[in-house]
C-alpha positions as CSV (number, residue, x, y, z in Angstrom):
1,X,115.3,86.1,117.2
2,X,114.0,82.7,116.8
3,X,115.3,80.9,114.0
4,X,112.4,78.3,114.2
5,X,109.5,80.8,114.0
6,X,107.3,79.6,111.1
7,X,106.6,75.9,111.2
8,X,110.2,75.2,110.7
9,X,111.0,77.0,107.8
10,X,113.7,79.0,109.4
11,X,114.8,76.1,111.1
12,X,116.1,75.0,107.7
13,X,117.8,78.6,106.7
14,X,119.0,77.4,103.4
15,X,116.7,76.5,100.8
16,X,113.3,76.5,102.8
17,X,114.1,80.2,103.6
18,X,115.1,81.4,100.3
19,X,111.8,80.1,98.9
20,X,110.0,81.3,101.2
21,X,111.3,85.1,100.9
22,X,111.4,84.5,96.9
23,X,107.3,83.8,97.4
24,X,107.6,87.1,99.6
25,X,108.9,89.5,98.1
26,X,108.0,88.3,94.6
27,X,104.6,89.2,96.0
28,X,105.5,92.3,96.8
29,X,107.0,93.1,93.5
30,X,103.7,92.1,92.2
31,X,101.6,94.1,94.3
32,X,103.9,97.4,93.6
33,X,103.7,96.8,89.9
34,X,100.1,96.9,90.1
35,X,99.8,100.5,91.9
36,X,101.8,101.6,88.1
37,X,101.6,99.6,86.0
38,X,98.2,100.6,84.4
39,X,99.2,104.6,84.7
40,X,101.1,104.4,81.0
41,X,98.1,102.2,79.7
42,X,95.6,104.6,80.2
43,X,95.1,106.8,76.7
44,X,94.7,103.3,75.3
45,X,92.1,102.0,77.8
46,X,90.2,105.5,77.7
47,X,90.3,104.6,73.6
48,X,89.6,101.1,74.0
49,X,86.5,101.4,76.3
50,X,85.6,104.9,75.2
51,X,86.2,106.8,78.6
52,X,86.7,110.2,79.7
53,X,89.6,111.1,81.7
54,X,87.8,111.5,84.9
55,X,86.3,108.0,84.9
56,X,89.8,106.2,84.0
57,X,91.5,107.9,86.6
58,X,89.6,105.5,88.7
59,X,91.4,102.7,87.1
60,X,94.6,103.4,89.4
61,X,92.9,105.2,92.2
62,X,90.5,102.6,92.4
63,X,93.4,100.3,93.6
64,X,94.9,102.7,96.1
65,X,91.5,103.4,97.9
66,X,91.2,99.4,98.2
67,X,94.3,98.9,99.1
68,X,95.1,101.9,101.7
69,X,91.7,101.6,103.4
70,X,92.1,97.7,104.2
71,X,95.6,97.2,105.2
72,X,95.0,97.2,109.3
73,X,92.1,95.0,108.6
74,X,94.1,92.9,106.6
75,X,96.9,92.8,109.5
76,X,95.0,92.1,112.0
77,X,93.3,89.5,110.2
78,X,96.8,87.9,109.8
79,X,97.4,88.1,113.3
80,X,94.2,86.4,114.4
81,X,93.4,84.0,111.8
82,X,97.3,83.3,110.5
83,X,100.1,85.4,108.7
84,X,100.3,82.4,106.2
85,X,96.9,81.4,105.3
86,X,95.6,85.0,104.7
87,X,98.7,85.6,102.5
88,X,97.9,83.2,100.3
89,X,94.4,83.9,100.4
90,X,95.7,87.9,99.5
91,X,97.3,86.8,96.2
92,X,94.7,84.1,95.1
93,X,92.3,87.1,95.6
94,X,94.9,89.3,93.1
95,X,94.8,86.7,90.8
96,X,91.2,86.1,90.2
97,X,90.5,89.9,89.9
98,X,93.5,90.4,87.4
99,X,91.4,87.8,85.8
100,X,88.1,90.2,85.8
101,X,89.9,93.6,85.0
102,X,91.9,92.3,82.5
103,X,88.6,90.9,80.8
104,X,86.0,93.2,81.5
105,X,84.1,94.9,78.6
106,X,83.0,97.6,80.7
107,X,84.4,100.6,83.4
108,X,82.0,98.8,85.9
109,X,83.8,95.4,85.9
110,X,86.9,96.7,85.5
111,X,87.1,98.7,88.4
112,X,85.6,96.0,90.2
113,X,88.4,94.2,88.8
114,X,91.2,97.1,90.4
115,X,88.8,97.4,94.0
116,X,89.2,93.4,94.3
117,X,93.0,93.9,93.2
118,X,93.5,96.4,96.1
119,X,92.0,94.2,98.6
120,X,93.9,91.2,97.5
121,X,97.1,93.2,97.7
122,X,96.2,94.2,101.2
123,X,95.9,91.0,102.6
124,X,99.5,89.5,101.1
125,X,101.2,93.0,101.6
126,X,101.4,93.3,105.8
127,X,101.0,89.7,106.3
128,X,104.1,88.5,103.8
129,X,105.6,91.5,105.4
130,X,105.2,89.9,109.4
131,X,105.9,86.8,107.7
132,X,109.7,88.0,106.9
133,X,110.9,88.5,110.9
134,X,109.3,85.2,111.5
135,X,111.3,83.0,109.0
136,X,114.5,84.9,108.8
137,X,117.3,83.4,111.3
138,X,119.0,86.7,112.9
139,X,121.8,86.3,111.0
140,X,120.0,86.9,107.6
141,X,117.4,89.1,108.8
142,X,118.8,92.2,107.3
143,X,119.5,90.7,104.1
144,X,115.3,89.8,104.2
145,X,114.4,93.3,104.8
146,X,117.2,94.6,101.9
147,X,115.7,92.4,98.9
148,X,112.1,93.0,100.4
149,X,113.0,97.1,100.1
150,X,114.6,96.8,96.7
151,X,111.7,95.1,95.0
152,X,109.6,97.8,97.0
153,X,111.4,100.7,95.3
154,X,112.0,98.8,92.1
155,X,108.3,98.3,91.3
156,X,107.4,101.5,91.1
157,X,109.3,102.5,88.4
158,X,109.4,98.9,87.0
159,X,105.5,99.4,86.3
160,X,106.1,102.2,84.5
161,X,108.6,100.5,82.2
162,X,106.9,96.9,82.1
163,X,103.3,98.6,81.5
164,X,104.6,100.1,78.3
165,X,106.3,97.7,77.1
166,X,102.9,95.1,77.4
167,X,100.7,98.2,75.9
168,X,103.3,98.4,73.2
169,X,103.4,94.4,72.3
170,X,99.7,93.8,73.1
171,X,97.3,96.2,74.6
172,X,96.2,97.5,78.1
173,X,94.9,94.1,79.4
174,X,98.2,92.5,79.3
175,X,99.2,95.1,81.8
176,X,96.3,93.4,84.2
177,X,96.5,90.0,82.4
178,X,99.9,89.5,83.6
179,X,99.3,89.1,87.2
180,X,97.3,85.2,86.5
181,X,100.9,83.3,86.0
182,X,102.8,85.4,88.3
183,X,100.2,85.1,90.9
184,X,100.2,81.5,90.5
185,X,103.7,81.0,90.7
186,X,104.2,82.8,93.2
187,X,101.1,80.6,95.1
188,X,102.7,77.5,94.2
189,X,106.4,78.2,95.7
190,X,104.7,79.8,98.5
191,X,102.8,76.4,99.6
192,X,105.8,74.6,99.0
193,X,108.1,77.0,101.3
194,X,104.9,77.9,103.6
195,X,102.8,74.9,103.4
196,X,98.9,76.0,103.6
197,X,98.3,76.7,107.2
198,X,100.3,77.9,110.2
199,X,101.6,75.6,112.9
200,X,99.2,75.9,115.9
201,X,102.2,77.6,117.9
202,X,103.2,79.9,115.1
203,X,102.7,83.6,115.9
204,X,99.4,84.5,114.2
205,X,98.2,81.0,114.0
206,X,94.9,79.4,114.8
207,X,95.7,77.3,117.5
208,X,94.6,77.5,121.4
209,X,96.3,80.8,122.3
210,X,95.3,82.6,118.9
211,X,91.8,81.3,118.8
212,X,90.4,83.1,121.2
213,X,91.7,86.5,120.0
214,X,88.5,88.5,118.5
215,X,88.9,90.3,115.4
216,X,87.8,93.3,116.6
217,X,85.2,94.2,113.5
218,X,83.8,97.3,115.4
219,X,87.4,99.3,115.2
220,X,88.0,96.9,111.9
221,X,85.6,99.0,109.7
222,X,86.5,102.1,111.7
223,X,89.8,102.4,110.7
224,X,89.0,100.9,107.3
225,X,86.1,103.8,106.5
226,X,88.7,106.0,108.1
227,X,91.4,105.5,106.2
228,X,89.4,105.4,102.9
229,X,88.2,108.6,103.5
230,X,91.9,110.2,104.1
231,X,93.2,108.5,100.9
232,X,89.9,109.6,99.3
233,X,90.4,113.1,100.4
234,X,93.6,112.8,99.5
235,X,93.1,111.6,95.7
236,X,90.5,114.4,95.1
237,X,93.1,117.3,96.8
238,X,95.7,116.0,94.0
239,X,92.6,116.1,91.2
240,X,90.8,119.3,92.1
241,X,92.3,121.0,95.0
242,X,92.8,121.5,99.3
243,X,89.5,124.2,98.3
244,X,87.0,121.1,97.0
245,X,83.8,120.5,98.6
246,X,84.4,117.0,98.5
247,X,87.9,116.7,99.5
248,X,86.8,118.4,102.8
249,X,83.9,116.6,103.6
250,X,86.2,113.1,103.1
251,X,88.8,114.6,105.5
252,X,86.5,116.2,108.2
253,X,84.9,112.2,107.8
254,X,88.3,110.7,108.5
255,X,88.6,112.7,111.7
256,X,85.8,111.9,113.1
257,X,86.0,108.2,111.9
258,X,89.7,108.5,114.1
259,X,87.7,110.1,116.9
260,X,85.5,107.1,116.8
261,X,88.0,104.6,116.3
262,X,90.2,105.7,119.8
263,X,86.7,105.8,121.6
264,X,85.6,102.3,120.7
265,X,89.5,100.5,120.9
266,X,90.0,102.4,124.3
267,X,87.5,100.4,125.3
268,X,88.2,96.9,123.8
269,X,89.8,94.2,125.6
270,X,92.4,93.5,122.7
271,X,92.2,96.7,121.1
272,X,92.6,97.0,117.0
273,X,95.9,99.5,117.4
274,X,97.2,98.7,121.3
275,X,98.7,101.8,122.8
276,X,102.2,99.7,122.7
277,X,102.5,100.2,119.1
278,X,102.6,103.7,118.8
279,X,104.0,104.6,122.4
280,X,107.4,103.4,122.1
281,X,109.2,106.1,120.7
282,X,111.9,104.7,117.7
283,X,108.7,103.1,116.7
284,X,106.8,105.9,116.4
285,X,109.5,108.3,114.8
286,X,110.0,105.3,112.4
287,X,106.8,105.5,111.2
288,X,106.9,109.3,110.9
289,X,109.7,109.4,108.8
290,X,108.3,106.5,106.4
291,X,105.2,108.4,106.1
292,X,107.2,111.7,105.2
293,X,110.1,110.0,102.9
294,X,107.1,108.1,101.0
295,X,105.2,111.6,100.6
296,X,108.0,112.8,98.9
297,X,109.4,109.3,97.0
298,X,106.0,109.2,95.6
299,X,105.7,113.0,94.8
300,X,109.0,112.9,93.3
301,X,107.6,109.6,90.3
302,X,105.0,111.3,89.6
303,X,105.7,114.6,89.1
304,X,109.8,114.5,87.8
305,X,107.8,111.4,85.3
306,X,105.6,115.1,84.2
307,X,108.6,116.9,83.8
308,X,110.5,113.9,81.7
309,X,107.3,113.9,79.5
310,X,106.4,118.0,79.1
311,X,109.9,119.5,78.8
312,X,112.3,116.6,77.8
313,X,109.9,115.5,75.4
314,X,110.1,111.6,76.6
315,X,107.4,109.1,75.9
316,X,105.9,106.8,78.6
317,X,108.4,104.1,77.5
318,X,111.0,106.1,78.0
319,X,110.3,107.8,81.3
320,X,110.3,104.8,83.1
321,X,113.5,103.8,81.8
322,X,114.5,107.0,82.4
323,X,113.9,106.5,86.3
324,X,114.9,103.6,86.2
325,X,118.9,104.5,87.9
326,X,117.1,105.2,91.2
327,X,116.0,101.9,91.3
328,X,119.6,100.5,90.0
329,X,120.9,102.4,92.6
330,X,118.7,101.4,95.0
331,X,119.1,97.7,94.6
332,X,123.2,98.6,94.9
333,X,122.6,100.4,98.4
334,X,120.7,97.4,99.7
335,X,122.2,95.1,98.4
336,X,126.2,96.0,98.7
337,X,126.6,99.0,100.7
338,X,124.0,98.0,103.6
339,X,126.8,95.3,104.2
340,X,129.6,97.6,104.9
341,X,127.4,99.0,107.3
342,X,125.3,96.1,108.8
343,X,127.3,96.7,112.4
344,X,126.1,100.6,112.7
345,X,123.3,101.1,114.9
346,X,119.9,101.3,112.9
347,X,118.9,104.7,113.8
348,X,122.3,106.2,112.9
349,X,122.1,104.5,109.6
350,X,118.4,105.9,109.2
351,X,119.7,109.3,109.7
352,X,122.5,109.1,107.5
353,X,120.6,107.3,104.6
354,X,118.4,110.6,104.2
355,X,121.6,112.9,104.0
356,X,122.2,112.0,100.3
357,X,118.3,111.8,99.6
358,X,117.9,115.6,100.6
359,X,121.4,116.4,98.5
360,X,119.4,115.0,95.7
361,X,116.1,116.2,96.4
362,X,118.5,119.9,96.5
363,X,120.1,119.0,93.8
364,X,116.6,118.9,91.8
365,X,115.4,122.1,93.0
366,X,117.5,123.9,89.7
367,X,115.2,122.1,86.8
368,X,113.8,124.5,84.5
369,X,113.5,124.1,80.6
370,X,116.9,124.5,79.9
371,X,117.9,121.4,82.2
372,X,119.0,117.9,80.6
373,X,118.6,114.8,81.6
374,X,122.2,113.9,82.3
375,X,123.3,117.3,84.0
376,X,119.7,117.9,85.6
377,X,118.3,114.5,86.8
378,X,120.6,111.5,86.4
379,X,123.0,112.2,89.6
380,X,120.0,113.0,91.9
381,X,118.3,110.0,90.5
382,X,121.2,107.8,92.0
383,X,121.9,110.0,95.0
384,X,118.8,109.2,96.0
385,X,118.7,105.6,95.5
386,X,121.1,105.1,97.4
387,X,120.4,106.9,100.3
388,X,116.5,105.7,100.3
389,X,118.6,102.0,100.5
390,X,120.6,103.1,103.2
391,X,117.7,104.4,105.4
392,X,115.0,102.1,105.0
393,X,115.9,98.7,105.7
394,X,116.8,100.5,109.1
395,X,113.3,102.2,109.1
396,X,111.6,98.5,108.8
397,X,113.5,96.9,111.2
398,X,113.1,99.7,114.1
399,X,109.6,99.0,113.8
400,X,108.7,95.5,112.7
401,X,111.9,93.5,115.0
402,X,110.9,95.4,118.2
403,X,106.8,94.8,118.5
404,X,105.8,91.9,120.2
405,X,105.0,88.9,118.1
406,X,101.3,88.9,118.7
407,X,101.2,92.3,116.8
408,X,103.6,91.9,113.9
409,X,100.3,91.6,111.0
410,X,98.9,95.5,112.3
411,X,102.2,96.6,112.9
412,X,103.1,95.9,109.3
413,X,100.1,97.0,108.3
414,X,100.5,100.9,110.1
415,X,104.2,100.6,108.3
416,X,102.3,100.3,105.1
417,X,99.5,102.8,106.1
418,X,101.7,105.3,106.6
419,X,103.6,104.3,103.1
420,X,100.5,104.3,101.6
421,X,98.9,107.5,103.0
422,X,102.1,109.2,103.1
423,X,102.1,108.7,99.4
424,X,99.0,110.2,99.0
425,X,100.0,113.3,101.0
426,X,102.6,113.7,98.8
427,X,100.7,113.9,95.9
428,X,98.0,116.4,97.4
429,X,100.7,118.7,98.9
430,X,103.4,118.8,96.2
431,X,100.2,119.9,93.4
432,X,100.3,123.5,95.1
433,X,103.4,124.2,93.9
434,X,103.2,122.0,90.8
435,X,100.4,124.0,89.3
436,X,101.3,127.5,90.8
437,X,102.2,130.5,88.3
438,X,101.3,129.8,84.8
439,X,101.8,125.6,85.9
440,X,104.6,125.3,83.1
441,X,106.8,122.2,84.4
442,X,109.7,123.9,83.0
443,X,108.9,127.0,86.1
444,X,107.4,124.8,88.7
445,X,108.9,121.8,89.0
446,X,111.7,122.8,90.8
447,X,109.3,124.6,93.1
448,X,108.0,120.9,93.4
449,X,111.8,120.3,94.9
450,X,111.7,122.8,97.1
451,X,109.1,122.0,99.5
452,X,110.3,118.7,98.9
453,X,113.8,119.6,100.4
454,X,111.9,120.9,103.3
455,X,110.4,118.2,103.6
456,X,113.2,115.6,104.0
457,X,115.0,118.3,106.2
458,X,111.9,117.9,108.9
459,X,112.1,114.2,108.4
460,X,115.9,114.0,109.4
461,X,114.9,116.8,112.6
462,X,112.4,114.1,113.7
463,X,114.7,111.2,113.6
464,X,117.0,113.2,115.5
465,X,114.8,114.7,118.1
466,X,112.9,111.1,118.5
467,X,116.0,108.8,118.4
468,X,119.0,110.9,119.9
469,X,116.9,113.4,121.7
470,X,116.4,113.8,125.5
471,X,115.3,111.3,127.0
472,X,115.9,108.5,123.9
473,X,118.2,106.5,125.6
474,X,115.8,105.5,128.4
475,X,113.2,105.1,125.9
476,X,115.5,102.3,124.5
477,X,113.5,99.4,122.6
478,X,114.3,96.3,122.9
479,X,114.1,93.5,120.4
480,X,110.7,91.6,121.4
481,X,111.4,87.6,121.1
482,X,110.0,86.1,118.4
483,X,107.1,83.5,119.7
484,X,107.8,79.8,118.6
């Protein structure tokens, strides 16, 4: 690993690195809060503007389609035109849209508002993401990738909490309004660690070599359209079932979108998604289990949140505070334990991180209306945490440190793809057993668990079969060096 890769930043590990990955993953905290962070808002938006719930559950999906259908554009535009420069390009975009949702008088501008959001978060998420391999000496590259995933599972839940604290001092558009000095913080410590534009030998940078890399628009709005139409699909499953008109027409659409994106890359000189990304095998089990242990991290907020709120009889306020030990416990594993561990191999650590995650998804299979908090949820809550801290640092490194340097914007942005659609998934599946039987929370939630369990048991089967099966060891990656 280089440890001069951006402009000299790394080259100076001390306080030009830790402003650099402060601007980083403060971004990222930023961009997570705003995926929850209007959910406990909405009864007062739908009062404030007048709304039915069907239109205001556009305010968060709104987002999500944004931000899930742009992300490989977004990475590929960070590889062509410069990890840096379309970062900061990513949160100036957040910050003038937090600016028109958190003003509009009207559904139209606010979700124009949340759409811009979305794209703005999807240029700063996969770029700041291929920014952090590229700054961090090797030495700290694993602490990077530890605060980067505890502000990642932190903001979830932090949303939650922060959103009702602002709707309980102010009113919804705080929740929105927020984002204008935090973005501009953020913009300001990121041009003084970053500077504005990347060094002409910088991986993703503009200079000889990188400008004459094409963009690739035809497979750019290909996988775009087809993405938006999975997440869409995938939204309307979770609102009005697998049986909608509508949710099959989006996902027969993605299909053939995918059809059409392998058709026209095959053919492209520098194809959108090279073969190289998905063919090496860690890679491509890493990416598998992200997708599956975010379908069921996400599942898991959303619908234990439902089950806080129906049976324990918690307000918004206090389910988010009520989550909030996974997130303690979280920042504990990656922070502390991770160091104890730091000479285990990653795909060992993986493996074992999402041991304790299926004893506590287990664990919450016995909820029913009887269940308390501290008996029923609180131990599963941490078990969790930590092992979600243990196994996905190792996740992001298996797939991010071993793709050459030329491809680290897509490559983070398919590791968020598969975050964002596995999220999505989640959702969609878990719903059949949510609402099955009378759809009580008190008799289905731990039904919810259940496939959940099974879940997490195939996703530890496919890290075993793809990193320790036969035939893994000659399929051994190798840590690409980092282009100076």
């Amino acid at each position: 690993m280089s440890t001069q890769a951006v402009s000299g930043v790394a080259a100076t590990p001390g306080r030009g690195w830790a402003l650099a990955l402060t601007a980083i993953v403060g971004a990222e905290f930023m961009l997570q809060l705003d995926g929850t962070i209007v959910n406990v808002a909405l009864p007062s938006l739908q009062s404030d503007l007048g709304l039915p719930v069907t239109a205001a559950s556009w305010v968060p999906n709104g987002f999500l389609l944004a931000f899930g259908g742009l992300l490989l554009l977004a990475g590929r535009l960070g590889d062509v035109l410069g990890h840096r420069r379309v970062f900061l390009g990513g949160i100036a975009l957040v910050v003038v849209a937090s600016l028109i949702a958190g003003l509009a008088p009207n559904l139209e501008l606010l979700l124009l508002g949340r759409v811009l959001q979305g794209a703005g978060a999807a240029l700063a998420g996969p770029t700041g993401l291929a920014l952090i391999p590229l700054i961090s000496p090797s030495d700290r590259l694993q602490r990077s990738f530890g605060l980067y995933s505890t502000v990642t599972g932190l903001g979830a839940s932090a949303g939650m909490v922060l959103g009702g604290v602002l709707t309980w001092a102010g009113d919804w558009r705080w929740s929105l309004l927020v984002n204008v000095p935090v973005g501009l913080l953020i913009i300001a410590v990121a041009v003084r660690a970053l500077g504005l534009t990347d060094a002409p030998d910088a991986p993703g940078a503009t200079g000889a070599t990188a400008g004459r890399r094409p963009l690739g628009l035809a497979s750019s709005l290909l996988v775009s359209a087809a993405i938006l139409a999975a997440v869409y699909g995938l939204v309307n499953a979770a609102e009005d079932g697998w049986g909608d008109p509508v949710t099959l027409i989006a996902l027969a659409a993605a299909v053939v979108l995918a059809a059409a994106l392998a058709v026209v890359d095959g053919r492209a000189a520098d194809p959108l998604l090279p073969g190289e990304i998905f063919a090496e095998r860690s890679r491509a089990g890493a990416a598998l289990n992200l997708l599956l242990l975010a379908s069921v991290l996400t599942g898991f907020l959303i619908y234990l949140v439902q089950y806080l709120q129906a049976v324990l009889d918690l307000d918004a306020l206090g389910s988010g505070l009520a989550i909030l030990p996974f997130g303690l416990a979280l920042l504990v594993s990656t922070q502390l334990l991770t160091r104890f561990v730091s000479g285990v191999d990653l795909k060992v650590r993986a493996v074992a991180g999402l041991v304790p995650v299926l004893a506590g998804v287990l664990w919450l299979t016995r909820l029913d209306g009887g269940s308390g908090y501290a008996s029923g949820v609180l131990g599963p809550l941490v078990l969790m945490g930590l092992g979600v801290g243990i196994a996905i640092i190792p996740l992001n490194m298996i797939i991010l440190t071993t793709v050459p340097a030329r491809y680290a914007g897509v490559t983070a942005g398919v590791l968020q793809t598969a975050l964002t659609i596995g999220g999505s998934l989640g959702l969609a599946v878990l719903l059949l057993p949510f609402t099955s039987g009378t759809g009580d929370p008190a008799e289905t939630t731990s039904a919810v668990f259940t496939w959940s369990s099974g879940i997490i048991a195939a996703t530890i089967v496919i890290g075993l079969l793809f990193w320790f099966g036969p035939g893994a060891r000659r399929a051994e990656p190798r840590p690409e060096p980092q282009e100076q």
